[in-house]
C-alpha positions in Angstrom: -11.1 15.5 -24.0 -10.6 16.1 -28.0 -10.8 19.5 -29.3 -10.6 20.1 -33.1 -9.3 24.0 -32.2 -6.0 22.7 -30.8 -2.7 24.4 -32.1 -0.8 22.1 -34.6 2.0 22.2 -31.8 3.3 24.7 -29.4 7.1 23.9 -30.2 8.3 22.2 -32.9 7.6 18.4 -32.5 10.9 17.5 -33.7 13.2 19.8 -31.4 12.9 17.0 -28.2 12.6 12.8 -28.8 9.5 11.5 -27.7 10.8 9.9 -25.6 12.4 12.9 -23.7 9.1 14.3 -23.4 7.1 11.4 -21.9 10.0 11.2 -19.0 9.1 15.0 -18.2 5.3 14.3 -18.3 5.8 11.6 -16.6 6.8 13.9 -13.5 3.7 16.2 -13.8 0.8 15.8 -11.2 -2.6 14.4 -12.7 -4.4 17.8 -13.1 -1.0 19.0 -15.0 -1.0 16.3 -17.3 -5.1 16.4 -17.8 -4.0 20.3 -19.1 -1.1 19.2 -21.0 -3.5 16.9 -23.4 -5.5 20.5 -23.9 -2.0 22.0 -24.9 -1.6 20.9 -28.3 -2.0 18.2 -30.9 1.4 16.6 -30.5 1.5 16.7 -27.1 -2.0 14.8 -26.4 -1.0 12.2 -29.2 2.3 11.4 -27.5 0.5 11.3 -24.1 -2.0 9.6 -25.6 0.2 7.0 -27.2 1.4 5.7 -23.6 -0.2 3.7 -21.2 1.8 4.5 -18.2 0.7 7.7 -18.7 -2.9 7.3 -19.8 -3.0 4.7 -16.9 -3.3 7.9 -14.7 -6.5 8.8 -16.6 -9.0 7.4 -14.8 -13.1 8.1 -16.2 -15.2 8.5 -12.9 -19.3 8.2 -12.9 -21.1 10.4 -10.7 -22.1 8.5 -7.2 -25.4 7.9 -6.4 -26.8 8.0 -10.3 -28.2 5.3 -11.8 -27.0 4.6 -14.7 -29.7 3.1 -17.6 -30.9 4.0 -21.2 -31.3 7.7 -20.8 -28.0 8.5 -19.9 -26.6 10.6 -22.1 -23.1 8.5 -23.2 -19.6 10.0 -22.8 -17.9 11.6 -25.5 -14.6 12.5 -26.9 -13.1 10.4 -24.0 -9.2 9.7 -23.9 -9.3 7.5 -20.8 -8.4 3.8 -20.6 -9.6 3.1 -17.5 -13.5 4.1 -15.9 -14.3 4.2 -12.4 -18.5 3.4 -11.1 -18.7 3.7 -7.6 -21.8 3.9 -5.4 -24.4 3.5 -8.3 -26.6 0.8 -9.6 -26.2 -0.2 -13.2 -29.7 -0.7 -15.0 -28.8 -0.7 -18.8 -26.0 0.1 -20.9 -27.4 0.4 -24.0 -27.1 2.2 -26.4 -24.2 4.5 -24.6 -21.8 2.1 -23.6 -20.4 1.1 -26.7 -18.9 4.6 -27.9 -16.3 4.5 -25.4 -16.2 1.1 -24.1 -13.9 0.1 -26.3 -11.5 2.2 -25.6 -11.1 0.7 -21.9 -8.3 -1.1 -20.4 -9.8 -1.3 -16.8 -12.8 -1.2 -15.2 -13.3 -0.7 -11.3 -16.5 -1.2 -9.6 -16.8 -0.5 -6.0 -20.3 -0.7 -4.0 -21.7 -1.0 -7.2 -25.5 -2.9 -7.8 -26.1 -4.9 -11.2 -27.6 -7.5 -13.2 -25.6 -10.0 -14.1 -27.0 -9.8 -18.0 -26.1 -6.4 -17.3 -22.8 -6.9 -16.2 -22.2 -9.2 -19.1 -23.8 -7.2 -21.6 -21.1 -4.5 -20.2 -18.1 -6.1 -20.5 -18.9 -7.7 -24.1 -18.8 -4.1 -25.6 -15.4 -3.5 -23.5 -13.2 -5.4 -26.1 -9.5 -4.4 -24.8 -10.2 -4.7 -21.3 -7.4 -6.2 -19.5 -8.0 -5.7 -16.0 -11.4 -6.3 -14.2 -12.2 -5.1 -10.5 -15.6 -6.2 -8.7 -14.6 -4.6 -5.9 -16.4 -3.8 -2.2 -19.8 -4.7 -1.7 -20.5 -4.8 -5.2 -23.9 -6.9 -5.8 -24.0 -8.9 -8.9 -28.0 -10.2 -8.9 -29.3 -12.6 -11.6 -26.3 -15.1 -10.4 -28.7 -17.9 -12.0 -28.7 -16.6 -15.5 -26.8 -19.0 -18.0 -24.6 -16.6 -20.0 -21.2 -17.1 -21.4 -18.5 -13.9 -22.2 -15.0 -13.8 -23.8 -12.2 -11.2 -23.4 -9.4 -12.3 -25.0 -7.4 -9.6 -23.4 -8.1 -9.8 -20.0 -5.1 -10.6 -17.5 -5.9 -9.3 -14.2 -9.5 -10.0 -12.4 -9.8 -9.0 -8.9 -13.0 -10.1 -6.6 -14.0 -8.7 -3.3 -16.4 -11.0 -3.2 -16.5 -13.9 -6.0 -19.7 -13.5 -7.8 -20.4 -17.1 -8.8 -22.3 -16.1 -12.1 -19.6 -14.0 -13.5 -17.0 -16.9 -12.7 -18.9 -19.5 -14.3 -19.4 -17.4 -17.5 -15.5 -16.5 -17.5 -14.2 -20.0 -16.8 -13.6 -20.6 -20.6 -13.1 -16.9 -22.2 -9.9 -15.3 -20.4 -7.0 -17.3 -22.0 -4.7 -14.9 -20.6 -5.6 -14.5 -17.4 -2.6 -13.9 -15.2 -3.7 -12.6 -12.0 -6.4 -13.6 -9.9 -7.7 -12.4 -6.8 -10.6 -13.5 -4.5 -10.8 -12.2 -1.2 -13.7 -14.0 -0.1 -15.8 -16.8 -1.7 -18.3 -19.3 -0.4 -18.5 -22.9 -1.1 -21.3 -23.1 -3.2 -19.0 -21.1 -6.0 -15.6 -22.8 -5.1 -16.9 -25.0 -8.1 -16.9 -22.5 -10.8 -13.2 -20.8 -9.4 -11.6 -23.8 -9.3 -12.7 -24.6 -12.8 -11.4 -21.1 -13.8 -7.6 -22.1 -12.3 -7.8 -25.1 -14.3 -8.8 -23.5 -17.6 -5.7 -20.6 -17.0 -3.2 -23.0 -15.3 -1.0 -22.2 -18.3 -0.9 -18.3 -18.0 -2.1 -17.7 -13.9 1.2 -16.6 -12.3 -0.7 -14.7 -9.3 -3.5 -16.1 -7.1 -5.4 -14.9 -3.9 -7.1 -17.5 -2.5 -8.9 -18.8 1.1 -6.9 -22.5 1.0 -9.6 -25.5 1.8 -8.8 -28.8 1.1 -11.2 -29.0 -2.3 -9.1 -26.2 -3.2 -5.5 -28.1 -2.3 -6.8 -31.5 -4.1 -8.0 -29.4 -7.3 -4.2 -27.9 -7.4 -2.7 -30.9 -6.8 -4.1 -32.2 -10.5 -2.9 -28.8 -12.3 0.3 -29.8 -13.7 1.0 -26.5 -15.4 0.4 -24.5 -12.5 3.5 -22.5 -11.8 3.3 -19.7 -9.8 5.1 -17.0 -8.6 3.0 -15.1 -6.5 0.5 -16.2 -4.0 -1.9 -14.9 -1.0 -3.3 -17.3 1.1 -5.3 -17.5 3.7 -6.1 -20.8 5.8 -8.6 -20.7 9.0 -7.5 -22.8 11.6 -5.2 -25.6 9.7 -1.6 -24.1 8.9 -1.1 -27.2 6.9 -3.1 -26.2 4.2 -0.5 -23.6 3.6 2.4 -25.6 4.2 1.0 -28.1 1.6 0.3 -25.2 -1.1 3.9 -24.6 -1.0 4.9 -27.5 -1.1 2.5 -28.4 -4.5 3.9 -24.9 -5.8 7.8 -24.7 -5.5 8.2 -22.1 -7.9 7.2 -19.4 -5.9 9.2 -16.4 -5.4 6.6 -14.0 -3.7 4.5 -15.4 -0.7 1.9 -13.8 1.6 0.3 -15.8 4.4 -3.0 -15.3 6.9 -4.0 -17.5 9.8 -3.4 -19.2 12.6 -0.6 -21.7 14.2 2.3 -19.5 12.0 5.4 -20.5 14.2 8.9 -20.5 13.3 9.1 -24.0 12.4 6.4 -23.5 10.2 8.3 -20.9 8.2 11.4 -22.6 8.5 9.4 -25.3 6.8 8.0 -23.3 4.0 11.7 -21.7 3.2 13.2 -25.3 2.4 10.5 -25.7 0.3 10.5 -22.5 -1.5 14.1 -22.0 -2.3 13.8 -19.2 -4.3 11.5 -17.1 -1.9 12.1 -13.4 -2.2 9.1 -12.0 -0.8 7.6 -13.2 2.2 4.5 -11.3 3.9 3.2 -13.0 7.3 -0.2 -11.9 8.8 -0.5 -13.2 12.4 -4.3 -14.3 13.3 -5.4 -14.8 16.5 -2.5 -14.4 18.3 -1.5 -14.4 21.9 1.4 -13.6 23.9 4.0 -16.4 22.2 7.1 -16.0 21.1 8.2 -15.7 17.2 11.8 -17.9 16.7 13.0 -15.8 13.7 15.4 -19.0 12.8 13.9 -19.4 9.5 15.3 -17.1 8.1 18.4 -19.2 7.9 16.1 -21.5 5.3 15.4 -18.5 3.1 18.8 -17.1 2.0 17.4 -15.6 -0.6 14.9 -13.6 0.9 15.1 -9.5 0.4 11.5 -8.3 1.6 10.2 -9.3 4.8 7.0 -7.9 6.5 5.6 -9.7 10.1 2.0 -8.5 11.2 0.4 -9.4 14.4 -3.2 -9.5 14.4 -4.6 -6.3 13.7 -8.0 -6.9 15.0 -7.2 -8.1 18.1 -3.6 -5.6 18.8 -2.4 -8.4 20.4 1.5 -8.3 19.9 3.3 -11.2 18.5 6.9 -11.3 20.8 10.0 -11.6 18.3 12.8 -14.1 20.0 16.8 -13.4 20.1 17.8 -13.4 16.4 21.8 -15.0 16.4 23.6 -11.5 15.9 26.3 -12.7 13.9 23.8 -13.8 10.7 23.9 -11.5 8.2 20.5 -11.3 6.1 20.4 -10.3 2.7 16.9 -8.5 3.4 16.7 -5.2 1.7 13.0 -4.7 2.6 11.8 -5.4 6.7 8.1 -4.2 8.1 7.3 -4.6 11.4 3.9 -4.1 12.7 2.1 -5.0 16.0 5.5 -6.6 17.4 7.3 -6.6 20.5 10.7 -6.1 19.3 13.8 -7.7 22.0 15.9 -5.0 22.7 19.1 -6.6 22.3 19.8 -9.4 20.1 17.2 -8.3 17.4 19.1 -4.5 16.9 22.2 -6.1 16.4 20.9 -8.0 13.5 19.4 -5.2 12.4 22.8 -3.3 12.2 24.0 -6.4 10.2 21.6 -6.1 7.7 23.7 -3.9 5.4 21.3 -4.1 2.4 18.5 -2.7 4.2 16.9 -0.3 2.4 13.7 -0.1 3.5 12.6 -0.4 7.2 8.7 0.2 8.6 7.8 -0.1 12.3 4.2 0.5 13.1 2.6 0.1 16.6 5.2 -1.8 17.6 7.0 -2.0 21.4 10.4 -0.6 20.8 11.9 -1.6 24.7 15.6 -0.2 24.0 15.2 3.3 22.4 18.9 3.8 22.0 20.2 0.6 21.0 17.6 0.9 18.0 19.0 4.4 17.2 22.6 2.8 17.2 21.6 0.1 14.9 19.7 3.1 12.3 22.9 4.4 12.4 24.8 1.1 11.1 22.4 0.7 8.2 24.9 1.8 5.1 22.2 1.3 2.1 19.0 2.2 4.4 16.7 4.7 2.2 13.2 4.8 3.4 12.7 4.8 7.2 9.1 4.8 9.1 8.1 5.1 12.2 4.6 5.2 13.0 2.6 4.6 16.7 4.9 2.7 18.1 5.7 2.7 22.0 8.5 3.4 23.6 8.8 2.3 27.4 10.9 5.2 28.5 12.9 7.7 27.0 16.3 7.9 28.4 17.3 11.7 29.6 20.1 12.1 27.1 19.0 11.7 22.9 21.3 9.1 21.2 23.2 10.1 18.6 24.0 9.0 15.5 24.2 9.4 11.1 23.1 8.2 8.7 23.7 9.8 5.2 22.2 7.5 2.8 18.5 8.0 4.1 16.3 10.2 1.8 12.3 9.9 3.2 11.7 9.5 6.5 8.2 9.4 7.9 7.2 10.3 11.5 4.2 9.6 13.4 4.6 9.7 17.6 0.3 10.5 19.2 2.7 9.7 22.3 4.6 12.0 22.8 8.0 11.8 21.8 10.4 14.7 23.6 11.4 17.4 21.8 14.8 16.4 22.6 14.8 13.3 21.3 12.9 14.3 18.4 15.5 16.7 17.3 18.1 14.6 17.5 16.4 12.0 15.6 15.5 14.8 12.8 19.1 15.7 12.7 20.1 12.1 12.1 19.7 12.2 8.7 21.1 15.3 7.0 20.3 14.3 3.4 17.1 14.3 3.8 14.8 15.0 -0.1 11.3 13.9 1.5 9.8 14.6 4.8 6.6 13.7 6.5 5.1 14.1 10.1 2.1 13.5 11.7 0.6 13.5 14.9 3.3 14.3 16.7 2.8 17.1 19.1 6.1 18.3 19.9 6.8 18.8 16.4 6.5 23.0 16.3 7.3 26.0 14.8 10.8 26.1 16.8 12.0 23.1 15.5 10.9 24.2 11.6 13.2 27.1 12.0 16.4 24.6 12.8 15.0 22.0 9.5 15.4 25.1 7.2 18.8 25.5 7.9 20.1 21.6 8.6 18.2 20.5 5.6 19.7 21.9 2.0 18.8 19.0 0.3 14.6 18.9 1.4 12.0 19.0 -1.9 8.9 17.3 0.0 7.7 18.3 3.2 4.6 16.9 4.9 2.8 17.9 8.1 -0.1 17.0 9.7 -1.8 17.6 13.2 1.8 18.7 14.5 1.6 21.9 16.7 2.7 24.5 13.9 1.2 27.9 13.7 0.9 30.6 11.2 4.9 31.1 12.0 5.6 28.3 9.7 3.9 29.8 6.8 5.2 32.8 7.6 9.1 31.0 7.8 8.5 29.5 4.8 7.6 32.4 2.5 11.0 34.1 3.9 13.0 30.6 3.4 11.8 28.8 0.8 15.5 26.8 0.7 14.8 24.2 -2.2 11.3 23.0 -1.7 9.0 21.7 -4.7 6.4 20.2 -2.4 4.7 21.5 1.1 1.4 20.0 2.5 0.0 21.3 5.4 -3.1 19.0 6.7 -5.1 19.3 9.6 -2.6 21.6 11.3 -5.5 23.4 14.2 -3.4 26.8 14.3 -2.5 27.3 10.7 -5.1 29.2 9.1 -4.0 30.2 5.5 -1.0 29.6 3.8 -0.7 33.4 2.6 1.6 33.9 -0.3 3.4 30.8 0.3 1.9 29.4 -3.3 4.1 32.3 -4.8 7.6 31.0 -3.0 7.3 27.3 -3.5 5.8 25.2 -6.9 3.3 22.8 -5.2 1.3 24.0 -2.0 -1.4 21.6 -0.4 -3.4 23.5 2.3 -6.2 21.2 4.2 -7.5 23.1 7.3 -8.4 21.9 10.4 -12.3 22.0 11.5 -12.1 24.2 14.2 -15.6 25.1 14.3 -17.3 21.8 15.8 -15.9 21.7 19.6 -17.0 18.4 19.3 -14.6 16.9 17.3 -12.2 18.5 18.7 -12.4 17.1 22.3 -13.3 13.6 20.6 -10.0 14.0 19.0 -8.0 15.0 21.9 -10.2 11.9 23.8 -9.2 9.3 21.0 -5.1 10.3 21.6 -5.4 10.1 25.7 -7.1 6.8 24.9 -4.6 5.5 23.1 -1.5 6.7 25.2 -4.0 4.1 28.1 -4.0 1.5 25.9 -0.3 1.4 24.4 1.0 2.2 28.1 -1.2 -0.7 29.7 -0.5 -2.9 26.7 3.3 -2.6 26.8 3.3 -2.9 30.9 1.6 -6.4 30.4 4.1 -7.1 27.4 7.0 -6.1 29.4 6.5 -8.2 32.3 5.3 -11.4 30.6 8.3 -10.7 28.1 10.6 -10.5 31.1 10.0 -13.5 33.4 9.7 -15.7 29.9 13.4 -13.9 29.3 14.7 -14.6 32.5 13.4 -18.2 33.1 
């Protein structure tokens, strides 16, 4: 990406600070900044002189290639990070080492190697700090004795732990901060543990399946502090409970498995007292109740996210929470839950330094006491909705503000009605950020009434909504302020005209609407799920009921 016939400088270099510059490049898309290191020599060095911005570069490898001795090498290459996906590695000599270098991070995803290969690689790739052996990546020759040292490296991510590649790590990353293995067998346990205990003085993040080997070999690592931890225990919940209590300094948390009650959690907040962060992942599940009570243990807690098990979609039932707590969360996620109608919504409206809130596939059994609450959220910025399920609609919308909310993201395959929908819409008149999605009663009518409700709107999203070429046709008449419009998937808009002329940034992906096929598969997949969610939140209802009422 050098080129010796660049202009010195198409403005003089010393009219705008550097760092004025990198804040306005820092704004472009990727294919604008790729162009604006082809602009001029001062322009690609001061791009070139940051890695936030370079850390957008990323050098990909064809798929399906392999990659040995006669390939002819990269050249002239400005990237920091490289990208091999889908390709099987045979040699890297003699090319590698021109550019390798030059790396920061390496990804590999489905990726087939040697592991003297492998090695061999990441000798020549001096600077590298961050390592990804991603997805069904196959490291072979795990039996080969080698040894390899990156003094730089701080992040090293497994898909899969490749025992080989552990053992010849365990003592060359002295600054290893991060580590993540999302699965690992016992026969390399060994040769990970050994790794923790070589970086127990720098390893402030660590993904981990929790065993007991693995809780006795943390228990002897007296310099072990961290602060952010995944874990994931199969059928004992004490494992975890133990972890936390052998690592007190955490501040971020993120648990998977079984036998997660609210005593558990209450449990884990006395003994983290400085929690922030706390991600639960439900496995396993059945119809039982959540007591959200713990929250009282973790005062300090601003991000919350609950999952139920995502394989099974069985929904995790969230009890009364006492309506006069106030919570300092600014962050709540809700996904596969059955939300109670009452009690839960007026905490919610309590929960004045929300700024965040996500529900996804959720059971939402009071439609307009939720609205209310959206309404009482004074700090709320982001709001999502996505698949959730709503019993029944009452006949009138409920109405409400909320000023402060600037991206909202929609996302109803059951219908919502167009009533309602409006009314939600014009809920949040400051909206800067827009996105819909599978929502079919989302059309060109209700466009018309956005234009003229929303002054402040830069970024507009839609996808699979029931728009037609009326939109576009809207659009290039009333531009209003928009920077951004993406039309994806939309099965009756069929160009986007001039529209590229009216507004900066237009993404157009059509709908197939060639293969009959897909299209009554896709119109079979969205009655299948308005079965399920329907069934699934009849069941809920009931059992949630006579458990309510006993």
């Amino acid at each position: 990406m050098s080129n010796t016939n660049l202009q010195t400088s198409v403005l003089d270099p010393g009219r705008f600070p550097s760092e004025l510059l990198e804040h306005i490049f820092r704004h472009l898309a990727l294919r604008d900044l790729k162009s604006a290191l082809l602009v001029c020599r001062h322009w690609r060095d001061r791009i070139g002189a940051s890695s936030t911005l370079m850390g957008r570069v990323v050098l990909r490898f064809p798929k399906d290639r392999p990659l040995d001795r006669r390939h002819p090498g990269v050249w002239h290459v400005m990237a920091r990070r490289a990208r091999l996906e889908r390709c099987s590695v045979l040699s890297v000599e003699p090319w590698w080492a021109a550019f390798g270098s030059k790396l920061v991070r390496i990804d590999l995803s489905m990726v087939t190697v040697d592991l003297p290969v492998l090695l061999a690689m990441l000798r020549q790739t001096t600077n590298l700090r961050e390592l990804d052996v991603g997805y069904s990546t196959v490291v072979k020759g795990e039996d080969f004795d080698g040894d390899l040292r990156l003094n730089s490296l701080e992040v090293l991510l497994f898909h899969r732990a490749s025992p080989g590649l552990v053992k010849a790590l365990k003592n060359g990353c002295p600054r290893l901060k991060r580590l993540s293995v999302t699965h690992h067998t016992a026969p390399g346990e060994p040769y990970l543990l050994e790794l923790v205990q070589t970086v127990q003085g720098t390893l402030k993040v660590l993904k981990l399946r929790l065993t007991d080997t693995v809780l006795e070999a943390v228990s002897e690592m007296d310099q072990l502090k961290l602060t952010n931890a995944w874990v994931q225990h199969c059928n004992d919940v004490l494992l975890t409970v133990q972890f936390c209590r052998l690592q007190p300094t955490l501040t971020t948390l993120s648990v998977f498995g079984r036998d997660i009650t609210g005593s558990i959690l209450a449990e884990i907040g006395e003994l983290l007292t400085n929690l922030k962060h706390l991600s639960v992942c439900f496995a396993g599940i059945d119809h039982e109740t959540l007591s959200m009570d713990f929250l009282r243990t973790m005062p300090k807690l601003e991000s919350l996210h609950l999952l139920g098990d995502p394989h099974t979609r069985r929904f995790k039932h969230l009890q009364p929470i006492d309506p006069s707590r106030r919570a300092n969360l600014k962050s709540l996620q809700l996904k596969y839950l059955s939300v109670h109608p009452d009690e839960t919504w007026q905490f919610l409206a309590r929960s004045h330094r929300i700024q965040t809130l996500s529900l996804a596939f959720c059971h939402l059994q009071n439609w307009p006491q939720f609205a209310q609450a959206l309404g009482r959220l004074p700090s709320l910025k982001q709001l999502t909705l996505h698949y959730n399920t709503v019993l029944a609609w009452p006949q009138t919308p409920a109405r409400f503000t909320n000023a402060t909310t600037k991206a909202l993201t929609l996302s109803f395959p059951i219908p919502i009605p167009k009533n309602h929908l409006d009314s939600l819409l014009y809920s949040f008149p400051n909206l800067s950020e827009l996105n819909l999605a599978d929502t079919r009663t989302f059309d060109d009518a209700t466009i018309q009434h956005l234009s003229h409700r929303f002054a402040k709107l830069r970024k507009l999203t839609i996808k699979s909504c029931f728009i037609t070429d009326d939109t576009v046709r809207h659009f290039c008449q009333h531009p209003g302020q928009l920077e951004r419009l993406e039309l994806r998937t939309n099965s009756r808009v069929s160009s986007v005209g001039r529209l590229e002329e009216k507004i900066d940034t237009v993404v157009f992906v059509p709908a197939e609407t060639g293969n009959r096929f897909r299209v009554f598969e896709s119109r079979l997949v969205w009655i299948c799920w308005v079965v399920v969610f329907a069934f699934a939140f009849a069941f809920d209802y009931y059992y949630f009921s006579e458990n309510y009422h006993q």
